[in-house]
mmCIF file of the C-alpha atoms, coordinates in Angstrom:
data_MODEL
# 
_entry.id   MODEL 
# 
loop_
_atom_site.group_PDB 
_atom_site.id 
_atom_site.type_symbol 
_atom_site.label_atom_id 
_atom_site.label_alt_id 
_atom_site.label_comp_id 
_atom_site.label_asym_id 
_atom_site.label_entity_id 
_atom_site.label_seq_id 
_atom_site.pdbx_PDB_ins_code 
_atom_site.Cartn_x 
_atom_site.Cartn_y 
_atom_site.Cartn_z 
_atom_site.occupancy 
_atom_site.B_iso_or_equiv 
_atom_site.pdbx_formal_charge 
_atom_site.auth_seq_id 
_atom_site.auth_comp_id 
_atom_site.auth_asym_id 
_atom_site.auth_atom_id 
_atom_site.pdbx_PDB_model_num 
ATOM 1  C CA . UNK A 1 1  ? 0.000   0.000   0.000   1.00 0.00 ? 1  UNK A CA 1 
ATOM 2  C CA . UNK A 1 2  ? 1.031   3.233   -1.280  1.00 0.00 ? 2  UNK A CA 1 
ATOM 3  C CA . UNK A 1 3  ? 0.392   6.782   -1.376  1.00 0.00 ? 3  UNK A CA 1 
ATOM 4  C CA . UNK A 1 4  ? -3.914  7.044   -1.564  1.00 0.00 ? 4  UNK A CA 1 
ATOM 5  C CA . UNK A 1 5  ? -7.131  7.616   -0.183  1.00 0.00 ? 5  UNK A CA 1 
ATOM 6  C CA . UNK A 1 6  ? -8.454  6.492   2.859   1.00 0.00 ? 6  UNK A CA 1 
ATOM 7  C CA . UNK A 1 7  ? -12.645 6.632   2.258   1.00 0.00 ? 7  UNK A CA 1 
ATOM 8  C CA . UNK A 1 8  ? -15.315 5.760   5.146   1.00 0.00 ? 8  UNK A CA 1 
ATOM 9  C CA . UNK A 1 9  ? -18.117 4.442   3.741   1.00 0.00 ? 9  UNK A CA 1 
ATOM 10 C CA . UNK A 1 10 ? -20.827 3.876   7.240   1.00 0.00 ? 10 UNK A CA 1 
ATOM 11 C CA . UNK A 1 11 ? -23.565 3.079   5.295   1.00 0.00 ? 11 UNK A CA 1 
ATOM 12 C CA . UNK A 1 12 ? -25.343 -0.153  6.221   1.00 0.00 ? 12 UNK A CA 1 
ATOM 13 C CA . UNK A 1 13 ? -25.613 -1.269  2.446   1.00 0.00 ? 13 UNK A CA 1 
ATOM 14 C CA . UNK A 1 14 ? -23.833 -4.627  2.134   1.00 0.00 ? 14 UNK A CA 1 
ATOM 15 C CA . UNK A 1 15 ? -23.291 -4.471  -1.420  1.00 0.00 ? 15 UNK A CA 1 
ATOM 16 C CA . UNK A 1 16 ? -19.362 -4.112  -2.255  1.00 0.00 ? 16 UNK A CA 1 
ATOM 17 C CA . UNK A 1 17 ? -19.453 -3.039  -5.272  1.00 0.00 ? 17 UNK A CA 1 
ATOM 18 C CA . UNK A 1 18 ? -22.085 -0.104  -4.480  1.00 0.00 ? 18 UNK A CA 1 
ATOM 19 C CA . UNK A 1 19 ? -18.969 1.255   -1.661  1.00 0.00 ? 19 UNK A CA 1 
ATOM 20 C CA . UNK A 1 20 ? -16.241 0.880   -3.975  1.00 0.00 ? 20 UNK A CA 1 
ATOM 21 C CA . UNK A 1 21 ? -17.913 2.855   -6.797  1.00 0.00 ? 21 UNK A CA 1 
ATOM 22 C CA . UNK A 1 22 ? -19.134 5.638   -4.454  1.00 0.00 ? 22 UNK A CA 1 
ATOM 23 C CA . UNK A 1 23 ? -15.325 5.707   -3.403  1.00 0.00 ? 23 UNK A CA 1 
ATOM 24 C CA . UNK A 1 24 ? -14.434 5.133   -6.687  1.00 0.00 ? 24 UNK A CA 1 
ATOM 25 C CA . UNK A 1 25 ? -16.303 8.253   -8.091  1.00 0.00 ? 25 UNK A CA 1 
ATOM 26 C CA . UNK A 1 26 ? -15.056 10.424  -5.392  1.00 0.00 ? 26 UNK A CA 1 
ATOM 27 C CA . UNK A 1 27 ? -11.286 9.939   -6.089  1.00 0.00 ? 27 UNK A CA 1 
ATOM 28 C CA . UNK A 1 28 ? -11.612 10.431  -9.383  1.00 0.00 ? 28 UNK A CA 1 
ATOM 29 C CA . UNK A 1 29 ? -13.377 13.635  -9.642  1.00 0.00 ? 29 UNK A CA 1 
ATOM 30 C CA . UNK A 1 30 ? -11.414 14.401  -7.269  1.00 0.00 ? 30 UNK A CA 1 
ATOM 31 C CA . UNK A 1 31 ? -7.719  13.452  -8.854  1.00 0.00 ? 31 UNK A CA 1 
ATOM 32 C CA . UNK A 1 32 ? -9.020  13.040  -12.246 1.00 0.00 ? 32 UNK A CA 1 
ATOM 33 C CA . UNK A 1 33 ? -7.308  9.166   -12.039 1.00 0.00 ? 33 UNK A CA 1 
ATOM 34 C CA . UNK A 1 34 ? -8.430  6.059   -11.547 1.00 0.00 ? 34 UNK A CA 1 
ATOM 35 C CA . UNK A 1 35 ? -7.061  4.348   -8.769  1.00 0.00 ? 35 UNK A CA 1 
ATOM 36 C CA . UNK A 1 36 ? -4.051  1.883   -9.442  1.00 0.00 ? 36 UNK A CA 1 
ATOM 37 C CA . UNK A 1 37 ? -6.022  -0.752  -6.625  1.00 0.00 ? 37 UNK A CA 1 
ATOM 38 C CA . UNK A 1 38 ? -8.164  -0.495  -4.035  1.00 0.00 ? 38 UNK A CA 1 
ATOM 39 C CA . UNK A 1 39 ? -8.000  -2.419  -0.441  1.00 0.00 ? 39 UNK A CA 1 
ATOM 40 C CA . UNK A 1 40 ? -10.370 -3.985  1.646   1.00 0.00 ? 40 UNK A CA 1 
ATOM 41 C CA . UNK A 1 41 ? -11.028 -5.135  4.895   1.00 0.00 ? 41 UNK A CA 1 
ATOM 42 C CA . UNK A 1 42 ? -11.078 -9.382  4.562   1.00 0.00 ? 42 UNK A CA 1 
ATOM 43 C CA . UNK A 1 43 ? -14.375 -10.034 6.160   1.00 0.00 ? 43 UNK A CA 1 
ATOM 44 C CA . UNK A 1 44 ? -15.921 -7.909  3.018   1.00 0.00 ? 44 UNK A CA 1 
ATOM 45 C CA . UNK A 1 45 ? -13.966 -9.274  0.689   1.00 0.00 ? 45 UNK A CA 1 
ATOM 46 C CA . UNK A 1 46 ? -12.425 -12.676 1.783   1.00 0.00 ? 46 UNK A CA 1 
ATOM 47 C CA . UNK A 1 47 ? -8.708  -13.957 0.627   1.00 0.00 ? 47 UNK A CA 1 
ATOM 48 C CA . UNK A 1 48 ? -9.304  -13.077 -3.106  1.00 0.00 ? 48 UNK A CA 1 
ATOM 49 C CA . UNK A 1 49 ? -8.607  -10.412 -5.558  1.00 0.00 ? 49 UNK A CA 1 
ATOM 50 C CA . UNK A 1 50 ? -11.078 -9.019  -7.713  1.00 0.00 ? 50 UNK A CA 1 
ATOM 51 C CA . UNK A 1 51 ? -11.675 -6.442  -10.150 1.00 0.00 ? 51 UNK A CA 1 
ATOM 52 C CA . UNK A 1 52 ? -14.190 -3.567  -9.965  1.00 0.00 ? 52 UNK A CA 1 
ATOM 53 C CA . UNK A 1 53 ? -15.088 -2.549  -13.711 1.00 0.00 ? 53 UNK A CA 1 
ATOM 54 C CA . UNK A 1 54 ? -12.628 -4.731  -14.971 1.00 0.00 ? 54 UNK A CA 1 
ATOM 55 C CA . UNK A 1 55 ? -9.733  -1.853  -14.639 1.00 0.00 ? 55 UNK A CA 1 
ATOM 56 C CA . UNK A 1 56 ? -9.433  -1.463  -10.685 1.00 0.00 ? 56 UNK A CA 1 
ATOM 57 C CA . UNK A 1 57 ? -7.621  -4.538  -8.139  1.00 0.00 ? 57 UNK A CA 1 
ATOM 58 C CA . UNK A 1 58 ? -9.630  -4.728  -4.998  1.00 0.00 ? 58 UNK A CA 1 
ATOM 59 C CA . UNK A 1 59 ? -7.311  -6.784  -2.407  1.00 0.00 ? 59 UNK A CA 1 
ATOM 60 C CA . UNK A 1 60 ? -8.060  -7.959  1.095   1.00 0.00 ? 60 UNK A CA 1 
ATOM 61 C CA . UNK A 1 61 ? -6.106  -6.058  3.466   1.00 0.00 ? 61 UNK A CA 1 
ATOM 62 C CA . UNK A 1 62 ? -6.116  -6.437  7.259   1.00 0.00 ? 62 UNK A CA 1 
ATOM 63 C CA . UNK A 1 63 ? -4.427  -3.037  7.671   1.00 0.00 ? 63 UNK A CA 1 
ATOM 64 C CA . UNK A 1 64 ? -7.582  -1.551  6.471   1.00 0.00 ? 64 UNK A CA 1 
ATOM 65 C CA . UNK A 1 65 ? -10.420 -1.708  9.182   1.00 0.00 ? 65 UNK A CA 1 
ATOM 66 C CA . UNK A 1 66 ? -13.868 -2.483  8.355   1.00 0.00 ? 66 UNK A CA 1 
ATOM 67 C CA . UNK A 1 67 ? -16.257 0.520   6.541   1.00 0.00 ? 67 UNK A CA 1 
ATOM 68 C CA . UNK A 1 68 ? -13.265 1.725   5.338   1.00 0.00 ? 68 UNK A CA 1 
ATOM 69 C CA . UNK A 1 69 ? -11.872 1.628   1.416   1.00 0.00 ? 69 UNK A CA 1 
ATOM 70 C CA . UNK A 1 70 ? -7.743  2.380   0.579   1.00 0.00 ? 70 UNK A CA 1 
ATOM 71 C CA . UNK A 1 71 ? -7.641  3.679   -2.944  1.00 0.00 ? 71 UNK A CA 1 
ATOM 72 C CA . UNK A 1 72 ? -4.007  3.920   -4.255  1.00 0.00 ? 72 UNK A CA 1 
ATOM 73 C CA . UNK A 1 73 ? -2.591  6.413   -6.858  1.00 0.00 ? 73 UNK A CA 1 
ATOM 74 C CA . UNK A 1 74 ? -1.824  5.182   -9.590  1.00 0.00 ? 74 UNK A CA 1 
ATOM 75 C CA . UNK A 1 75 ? 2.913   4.475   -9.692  1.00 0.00 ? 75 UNK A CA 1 
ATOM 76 C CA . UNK A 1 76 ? 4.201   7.283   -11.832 1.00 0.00 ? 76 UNK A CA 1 
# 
């Protein structure tokens, strides 16, 4: 984990992909990027990777606490 965005997300909507593209569409009107990946607490996610619209890593990380999303800038 790099360089990012730490985004709280406390809504009580279990659907992942509905948190990640709120995140997701706050970083990059924000930055004007797309994230390089984008970590996860394990309990939302589990042990695997998986992509969010195909372009965007989403990675189980126990640094990242739960309701909470790490979007990384994209490596110069």
């Amino acid at each position: 984990m790099n360089t990012g965005l730490l985004w709280y997300d406390s809504r009580m909507v279990n659907d992942l992909n509905e948190k990640i593209a709120s995140a997701v569409n706050y970083f990059v009107s924000k930055y004007d990027c797309l994230p390089e990946a984008c970590y996860v607490n394990p309990v939302l996610l589990g042990e695997d990777e998986i992509y969010f619209d195909e372009k965007i890593k989403i990675l189980p990380s126990s640094r990242v606490i739960p309701n909470h999303i790490w979007l990384e800038f994209p490596k110069k």
